[in-house]
DOMIMI-134778 format. One record per residue: residue in one letter; y, x, z of N, C-alpha, C, O, CB in turn. Coordinates in steps of 0.05 Angstrom, whole numbers, plus 32768, in hexadecimal, padded with zeros to 4 digits. Glycine has a CB too. Layout:
# DOMIMI-134778
AYXZYXZYXZYXZYXZ/...
This chain:
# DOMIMI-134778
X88108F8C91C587FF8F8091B188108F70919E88278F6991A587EA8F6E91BF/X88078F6A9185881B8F5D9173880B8F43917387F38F42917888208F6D9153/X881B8F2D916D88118F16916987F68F0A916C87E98EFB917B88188F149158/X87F28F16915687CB8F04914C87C08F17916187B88F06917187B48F099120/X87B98F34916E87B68F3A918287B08F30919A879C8F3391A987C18F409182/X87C88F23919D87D38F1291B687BE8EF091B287B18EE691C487FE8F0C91B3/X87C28EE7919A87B18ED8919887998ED0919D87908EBC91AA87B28ED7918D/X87868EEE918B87768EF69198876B8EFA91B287538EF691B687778F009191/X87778F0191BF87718F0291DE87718EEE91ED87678EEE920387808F0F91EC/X877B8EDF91E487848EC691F5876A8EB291E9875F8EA591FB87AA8EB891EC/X87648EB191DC874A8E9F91CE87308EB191D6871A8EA791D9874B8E9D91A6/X87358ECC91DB87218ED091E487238ECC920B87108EC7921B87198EEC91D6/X87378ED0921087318EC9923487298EAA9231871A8EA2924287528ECD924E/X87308E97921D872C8E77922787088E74922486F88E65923087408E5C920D/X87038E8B920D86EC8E87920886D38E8F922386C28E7E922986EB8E9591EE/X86D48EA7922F86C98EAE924186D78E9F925486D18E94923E86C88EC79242/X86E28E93926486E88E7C927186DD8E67927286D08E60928686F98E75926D/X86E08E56925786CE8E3E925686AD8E45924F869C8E35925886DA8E2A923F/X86A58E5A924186878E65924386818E639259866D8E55925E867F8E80923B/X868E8E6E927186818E78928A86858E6D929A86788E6E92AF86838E8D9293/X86A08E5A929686A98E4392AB86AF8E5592C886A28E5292DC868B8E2892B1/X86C08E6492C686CA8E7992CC86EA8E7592D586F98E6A92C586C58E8992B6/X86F48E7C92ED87138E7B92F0871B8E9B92E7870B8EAE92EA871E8E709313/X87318E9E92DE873D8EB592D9874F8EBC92E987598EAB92F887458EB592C3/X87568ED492EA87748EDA92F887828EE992E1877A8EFD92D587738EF09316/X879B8EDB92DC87A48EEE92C787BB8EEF92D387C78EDB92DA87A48EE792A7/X87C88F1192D987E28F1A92D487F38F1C92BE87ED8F2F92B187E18F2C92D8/X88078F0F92B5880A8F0B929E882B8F0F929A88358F0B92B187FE8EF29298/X883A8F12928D88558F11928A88608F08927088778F04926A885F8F2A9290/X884B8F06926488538EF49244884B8EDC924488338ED7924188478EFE9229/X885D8ECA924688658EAE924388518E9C923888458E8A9244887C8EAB9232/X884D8EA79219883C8E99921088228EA1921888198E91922988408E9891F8/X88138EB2921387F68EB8922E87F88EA3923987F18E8C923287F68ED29249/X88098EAE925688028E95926A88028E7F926B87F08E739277880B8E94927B/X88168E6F925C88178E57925288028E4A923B88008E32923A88308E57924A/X87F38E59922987E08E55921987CB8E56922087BA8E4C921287E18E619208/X87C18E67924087A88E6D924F87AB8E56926787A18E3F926887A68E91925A/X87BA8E60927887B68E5B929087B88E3C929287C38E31928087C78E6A92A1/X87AC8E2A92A887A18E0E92AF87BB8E0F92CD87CB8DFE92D087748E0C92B7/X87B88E2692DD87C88E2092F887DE8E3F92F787D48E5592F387AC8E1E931B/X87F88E3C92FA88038E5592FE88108E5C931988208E4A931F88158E5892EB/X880F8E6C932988258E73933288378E93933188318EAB932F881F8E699348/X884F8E859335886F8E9A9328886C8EA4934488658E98935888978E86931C/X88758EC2934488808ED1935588918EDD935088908EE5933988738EDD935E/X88A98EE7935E88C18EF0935B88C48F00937588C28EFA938D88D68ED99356/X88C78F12936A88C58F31938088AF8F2F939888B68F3393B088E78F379393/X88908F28938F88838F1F939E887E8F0893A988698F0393B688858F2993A9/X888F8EF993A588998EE193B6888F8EC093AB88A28EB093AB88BD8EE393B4/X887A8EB793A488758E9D939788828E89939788828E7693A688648E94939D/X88908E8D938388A78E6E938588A28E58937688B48E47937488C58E71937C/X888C8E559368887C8E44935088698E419353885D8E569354887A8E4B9339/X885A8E2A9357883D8E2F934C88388E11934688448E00935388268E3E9363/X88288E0B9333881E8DF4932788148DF292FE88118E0792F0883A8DDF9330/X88138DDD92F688068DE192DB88238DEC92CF88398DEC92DB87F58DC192CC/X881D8DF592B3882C8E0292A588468DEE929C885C8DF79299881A8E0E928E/X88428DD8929988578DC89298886C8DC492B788848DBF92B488488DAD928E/X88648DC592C788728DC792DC887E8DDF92D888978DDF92DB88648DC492F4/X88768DEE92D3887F8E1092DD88998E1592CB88AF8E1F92D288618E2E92D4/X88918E0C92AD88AB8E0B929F88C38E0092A088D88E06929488A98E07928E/X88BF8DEA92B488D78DDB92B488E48DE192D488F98DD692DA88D08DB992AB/X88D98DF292E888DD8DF7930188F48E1292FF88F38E2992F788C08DFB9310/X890C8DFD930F89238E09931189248E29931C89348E3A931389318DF79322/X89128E2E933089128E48933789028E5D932389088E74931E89078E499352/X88EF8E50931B88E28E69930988FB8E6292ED88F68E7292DB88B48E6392FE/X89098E5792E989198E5B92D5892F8E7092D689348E8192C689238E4492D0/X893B8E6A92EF894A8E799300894B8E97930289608EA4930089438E719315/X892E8EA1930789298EB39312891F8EC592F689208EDE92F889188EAB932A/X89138EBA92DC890F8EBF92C989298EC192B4892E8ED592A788FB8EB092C6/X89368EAD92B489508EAE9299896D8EB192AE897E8EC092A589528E879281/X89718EA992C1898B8EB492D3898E8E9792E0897F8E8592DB89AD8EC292BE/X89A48E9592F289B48E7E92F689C28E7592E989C38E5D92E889BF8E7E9306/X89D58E8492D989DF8E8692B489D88E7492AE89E68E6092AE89D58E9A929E/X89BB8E7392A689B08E62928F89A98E45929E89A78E2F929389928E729280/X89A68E4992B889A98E3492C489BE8E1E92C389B98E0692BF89A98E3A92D6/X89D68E2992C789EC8E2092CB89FA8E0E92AC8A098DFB92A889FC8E3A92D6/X89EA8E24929889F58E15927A89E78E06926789EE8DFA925389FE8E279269/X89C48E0A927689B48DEF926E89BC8DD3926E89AC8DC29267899F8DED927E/
């Protein structure tokens, strides 16, 4: 999807959400989605849940960083 697309979708899941007062499950792998939708996340890494909490936690949690950008980027943050 290109951008405003993506936008789109995302205003429309908040919308049927808060209409219906509704929890969602979203599978998601684009950053911004999940971070622009979701209220609770949790990260899995080869199945494995190594994250879970509000979106501000999740970004700053050493393993989903880890496991998403390398130990690399760990190491030179």
């Amino acid at each position: 999807m290109n951008p405003h697309e993506t936008q789109e979708l995302m205003d429309f899941i908040k919308q049927i959400r808060d209409r219906f007062d509704l929890t969602i499950l979203l599978i998601e792998h684009d950053m911004k989605v999940v971070m622009g939708i979701c209220e609770h996340i949790w990260v899995l890494d080869y199945g494995v849940t190594i994250a879970e909490g509000d979106p501000e936690k999740i970004q700053g949690d050493p393993k989903v960083i880890e496991a998403y950008l390398g130990e690399e980027y760990l190491q030179n943050a």
